[in-house]
N, C-alpha and C positions, 0 to 999 in steps of 0.2 A: 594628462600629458602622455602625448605617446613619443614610441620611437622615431628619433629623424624631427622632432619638433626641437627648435632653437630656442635656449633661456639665457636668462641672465638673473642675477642676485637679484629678490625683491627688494632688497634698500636701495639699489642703485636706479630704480624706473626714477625717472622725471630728474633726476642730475643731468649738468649743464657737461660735465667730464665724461669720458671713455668708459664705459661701459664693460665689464666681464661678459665673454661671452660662449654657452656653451651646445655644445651638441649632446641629445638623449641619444645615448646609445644600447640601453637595457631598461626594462622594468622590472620590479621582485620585490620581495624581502629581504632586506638584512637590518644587522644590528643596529640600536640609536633610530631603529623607527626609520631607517630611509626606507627610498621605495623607488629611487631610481639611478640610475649610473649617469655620468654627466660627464662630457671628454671638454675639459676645460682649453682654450685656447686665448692666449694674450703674452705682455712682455715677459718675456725670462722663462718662456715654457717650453724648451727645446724638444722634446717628444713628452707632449701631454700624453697621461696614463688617464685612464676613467675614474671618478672620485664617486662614492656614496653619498646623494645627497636627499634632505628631504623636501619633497617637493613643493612644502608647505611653504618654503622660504624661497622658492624660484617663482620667477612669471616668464611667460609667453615672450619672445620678440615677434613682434608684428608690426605693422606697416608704423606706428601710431609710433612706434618709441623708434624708427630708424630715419623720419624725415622732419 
C-alpha cells in the first residue's frame, strides 16, 4: 500500500452496506505493529484526524468493490 491509495476495513469487502472508507496518508512504524496512517472519512466524522492502522486488516478500493 502506498500513499494516496484508497482502503477500506478488510471485513467490510463484499457487504451489501456502506462501506468505511479511507485515504493513506503516511507509511512507517509505529506501535501495535501498524504501518500505516489512514485519514478515515464517513458518518459522524467532523474533521477526520489520521488513525494508525495495520495494513494487514485493510484492502485496496478498486474498481471491483465500487460497481
Amino acid at each position: 500500500m502506498q500513499v494516496g491509495d484508497l482502503v477500506t476495513y478488510a471485513f467490510q469487502v463484499g457487504r451489501d452496506v456502506a462501506m468505511d472508507v479511507g485515504l493513506i496518508v503516511e507509511t512507517g512504524k509505529w506501535t501495535g505493529n501498524a504501518d500505516v496512517k489512514v485519514l478515515w472519512m464517513g458518518p459522524g466524522r467532523a474533521s477526520p484526524d489520521p488513525i494508525t492502522q495495520k495494513s494487514d486488516h485493510l484492502r485496496l478500493i478498486d474498481k471491483s468493490l465500487t460497481t
